[in-house]
N, C-alpha and C positions, 0 to 999 in steps of 0.2 A: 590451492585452487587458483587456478589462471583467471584474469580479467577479462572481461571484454575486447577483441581487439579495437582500435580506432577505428572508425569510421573514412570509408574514403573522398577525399574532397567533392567528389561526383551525387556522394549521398546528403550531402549537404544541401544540394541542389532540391531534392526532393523536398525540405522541409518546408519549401517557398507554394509550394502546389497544394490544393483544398486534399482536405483527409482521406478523403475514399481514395482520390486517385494517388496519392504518397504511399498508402496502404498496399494498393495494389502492384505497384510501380516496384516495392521494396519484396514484397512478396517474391516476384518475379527474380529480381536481383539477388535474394539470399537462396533459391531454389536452384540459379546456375552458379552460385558460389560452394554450393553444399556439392553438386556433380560434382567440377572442378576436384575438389577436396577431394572425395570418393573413390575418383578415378587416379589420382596421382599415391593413393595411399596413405593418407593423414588423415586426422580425426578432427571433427568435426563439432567444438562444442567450447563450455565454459570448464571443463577438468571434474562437475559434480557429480558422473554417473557414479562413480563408488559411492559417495553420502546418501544419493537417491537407492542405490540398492540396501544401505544398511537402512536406512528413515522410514524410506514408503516401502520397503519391503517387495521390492521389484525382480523377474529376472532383468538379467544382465540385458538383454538386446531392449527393453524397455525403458531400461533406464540410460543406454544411451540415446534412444528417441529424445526421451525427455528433457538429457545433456543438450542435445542440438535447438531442442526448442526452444530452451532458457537461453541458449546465445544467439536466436534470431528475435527472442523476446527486447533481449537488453540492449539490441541494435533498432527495432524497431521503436523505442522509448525512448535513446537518445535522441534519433529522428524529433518525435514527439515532443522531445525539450525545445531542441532548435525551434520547430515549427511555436512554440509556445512566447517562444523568447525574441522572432523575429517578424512574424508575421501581423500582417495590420489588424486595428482591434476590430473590423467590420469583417475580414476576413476568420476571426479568430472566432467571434460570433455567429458566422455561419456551419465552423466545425462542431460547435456546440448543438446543434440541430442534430448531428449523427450522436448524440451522447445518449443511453434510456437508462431510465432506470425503473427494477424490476416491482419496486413496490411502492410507486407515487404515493397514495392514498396517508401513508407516515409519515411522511415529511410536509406533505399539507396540512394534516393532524398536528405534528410539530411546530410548524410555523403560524398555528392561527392562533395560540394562546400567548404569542407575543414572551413567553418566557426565552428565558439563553437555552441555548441548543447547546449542545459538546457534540460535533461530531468526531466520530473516530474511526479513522480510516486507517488501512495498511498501505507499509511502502508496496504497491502491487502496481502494475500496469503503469497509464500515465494518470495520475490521481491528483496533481493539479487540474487538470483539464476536467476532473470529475468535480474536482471542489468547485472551480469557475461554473461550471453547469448547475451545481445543486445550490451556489449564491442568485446566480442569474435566474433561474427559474422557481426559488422556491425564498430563499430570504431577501429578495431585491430592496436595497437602501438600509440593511442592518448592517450593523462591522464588524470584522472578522478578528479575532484574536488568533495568533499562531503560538502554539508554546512550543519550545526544544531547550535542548541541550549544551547546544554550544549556537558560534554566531556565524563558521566560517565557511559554512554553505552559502555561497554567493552566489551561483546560476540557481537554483532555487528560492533567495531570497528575489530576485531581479525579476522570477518567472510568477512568482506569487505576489508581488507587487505591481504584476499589469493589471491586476483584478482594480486596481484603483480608476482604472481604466472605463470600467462599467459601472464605476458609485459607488464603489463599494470600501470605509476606511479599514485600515490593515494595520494591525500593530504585531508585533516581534513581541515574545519576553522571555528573556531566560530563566527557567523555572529551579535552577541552581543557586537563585540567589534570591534570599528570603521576600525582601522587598518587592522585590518584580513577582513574583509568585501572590503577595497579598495585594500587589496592583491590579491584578491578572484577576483576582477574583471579585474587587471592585466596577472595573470595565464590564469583566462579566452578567455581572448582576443587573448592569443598564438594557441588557437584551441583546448581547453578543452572542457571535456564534463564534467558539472555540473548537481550535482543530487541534488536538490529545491523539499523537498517531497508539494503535492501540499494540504495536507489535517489539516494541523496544525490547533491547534483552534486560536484565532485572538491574544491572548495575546503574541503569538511566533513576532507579528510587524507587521506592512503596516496592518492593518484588511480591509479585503472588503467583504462587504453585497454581500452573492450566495444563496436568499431565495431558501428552496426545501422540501419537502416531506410538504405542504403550512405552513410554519415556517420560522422564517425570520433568517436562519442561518449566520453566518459571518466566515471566514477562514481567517488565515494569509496569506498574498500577498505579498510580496515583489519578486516576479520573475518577475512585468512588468520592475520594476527597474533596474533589474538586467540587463535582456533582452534588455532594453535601451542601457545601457552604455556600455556592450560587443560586441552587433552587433549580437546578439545568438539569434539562433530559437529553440522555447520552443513549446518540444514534450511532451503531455499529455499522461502516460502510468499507466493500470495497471493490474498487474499478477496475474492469478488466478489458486488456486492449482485443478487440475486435477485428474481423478483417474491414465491415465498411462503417467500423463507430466504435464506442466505448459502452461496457454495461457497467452501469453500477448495481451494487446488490445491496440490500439493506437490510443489517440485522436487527434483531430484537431490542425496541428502545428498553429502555430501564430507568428510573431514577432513583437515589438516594436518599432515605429522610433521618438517618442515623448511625451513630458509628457503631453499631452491634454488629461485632464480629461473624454472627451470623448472615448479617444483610451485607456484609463485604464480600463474604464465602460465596451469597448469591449470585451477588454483580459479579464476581470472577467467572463463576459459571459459565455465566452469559455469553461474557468477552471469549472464554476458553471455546463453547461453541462456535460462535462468530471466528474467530481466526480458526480454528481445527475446518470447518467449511467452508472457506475460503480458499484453503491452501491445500484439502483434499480435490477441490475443483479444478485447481488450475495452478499446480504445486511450478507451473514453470515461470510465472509474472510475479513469484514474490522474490525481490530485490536482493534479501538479505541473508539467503542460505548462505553465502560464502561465510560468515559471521555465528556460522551455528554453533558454535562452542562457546559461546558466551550466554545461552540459553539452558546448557545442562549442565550438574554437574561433573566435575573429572570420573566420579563414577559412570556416569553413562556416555561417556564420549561415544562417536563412532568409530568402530572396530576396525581394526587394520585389514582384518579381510573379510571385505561385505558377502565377499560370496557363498558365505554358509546361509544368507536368508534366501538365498536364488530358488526359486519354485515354491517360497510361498503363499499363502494370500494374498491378495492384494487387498488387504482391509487398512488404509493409511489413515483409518478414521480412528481405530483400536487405543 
């Protein structure tokens, strides 16, 4: 599957301009780039529409819709890093104003009993910008705990360290090495809010079975753990880019008070619905289909030729 292409110097430009009007401005720009394409006889996208027809069970002219939308998705997010990584923090605070999200009422619920939060957000959209929004408006002066995997995401550490920016202290831990992971649950337990993205594929640790689109997917788990040992309510979130803002969605908090394997099975549940609605919503802003074979296994790969699901359902919830 083909990457992204680069961005052209010109688009760079845009990421210096307030939200709505970048949004607008990029809209316009990938609408005469897609002509362009159309009319010369090239295609026009990221390489997904075969996975989207064997996944979501598409015909073919839909799933290439959906191909071109994920490449004007992942052009308009780049933008979005830039603008995140470059722009002044008074100006970055006023893009935060175009940010909503759909169910306040839980995360104010969340934040007033001063307990650690685990939010858990998907790579979808620009989901920093979701995080800066849900710190600034809803934990203002708590500190943020980040866990991952490795360390050499560097325009992502640098974009999530402007959050220092607004008060807010920011710790890294790599959850691969014992120590950082039982520091990680000390910090926590002072009344951090930790960010558990919830959509890793299983090899990240803890794997738990969230069959969905009817495939027997499995994702990395380890936030029922987490969730245990801190006393933390784990907020399902995830951000999707907008034409003049960003929505954030909020799934079903949950907490953990035990390792019965039945109360694990639930919290999978949970997370399984939360990412299967998410990614039925808006299957074009999640980041990481290129990587989808590292979610099933070699028995259920995607088939070499999708086009035997062509004309049926569209049920990508199944």
């Amino acid at each position: 599957m083909d990457a992204a292409p680069p961005l052209p110097p010109t688009y760079g430009i845009l990421a210096r301009l307030p939200l709505r009007w970048r949004r607008r401005a990029l809209e316009a720009a990938l609408a005469a780039r897609s002509l362009r394409l159309r009319l010369s006889g090239r295609a026009d996208g990221l390489g997904l529409a075969e996975m989207f027809q064997a996944i979501l069970r598409l015909p073919r002219r839909e799933a290439l819709r959906l191909d071109r939308a994920a490449l004007h998705h992942d052009l308009v997010a780049e933008v979005e890093w830039r603008a995140l990584h470059t722009r002044s923090l008074p100006a970055i605070l006023r893009d935060l104003d175009l940010v909503r999200v759909d169910r306040p009422e839980l995360l104010r619920r969340a934040a007033s009993t001063g307990r650690p939060v685990i939010l858990a957000p998907l790579h979808m959209g620009s989901y920093v910008l979701g995080l800066a929004s849900l710190m600034v408006r809803f934990f203002p002066g708590r500190p943020m705990l980040v866990l991952r995997q490795r360390d050499d995401m560097a325009m992502e550490t640098q974009v999530i360290e402007r959050l220092r920016e607004i008060g807010t202290e920011i710790r890294f831990l790599n959850v691969s090495v014992r120590a950082d992971f039982l520091s990680a649950v000390r910090f926590a337990q002072k009344g951090a809010v930790v960010v558990v993205f919830c959509d890793l594929p299983p090899a990240y640790g803890a794997p738990a079975a969230m069959p969905m689109f009817g495939r027997p997917f499995s994702f990395a788990f380890g936030t029922d753990t987490l969730a245990r040992l801190t006393g933390a309510l784990v907020v399902p979130c995830a951000t999707t880019i907008e034409r003049d803002g960003d929505l954030i969605q909020i799934g079903q908090p949950f907490e953990v008070r035990s390792s019965a394997p039945e109360e694990r099975a639930e919290a999978a549940r949970i997370m399984a619905r939360h990412i299967r609605a998410a990614l039925t919503a808006r299957p074009e802003q999640w980041h990481l289909w290129s990587t989808l074979g590292e979610y099933l296994p070699a028995a259920a790969k995607v088939p070499d030729d999708p086009s035997a699901g062509e004309g049926t359902p569209h049920d990508i919830a199944a």
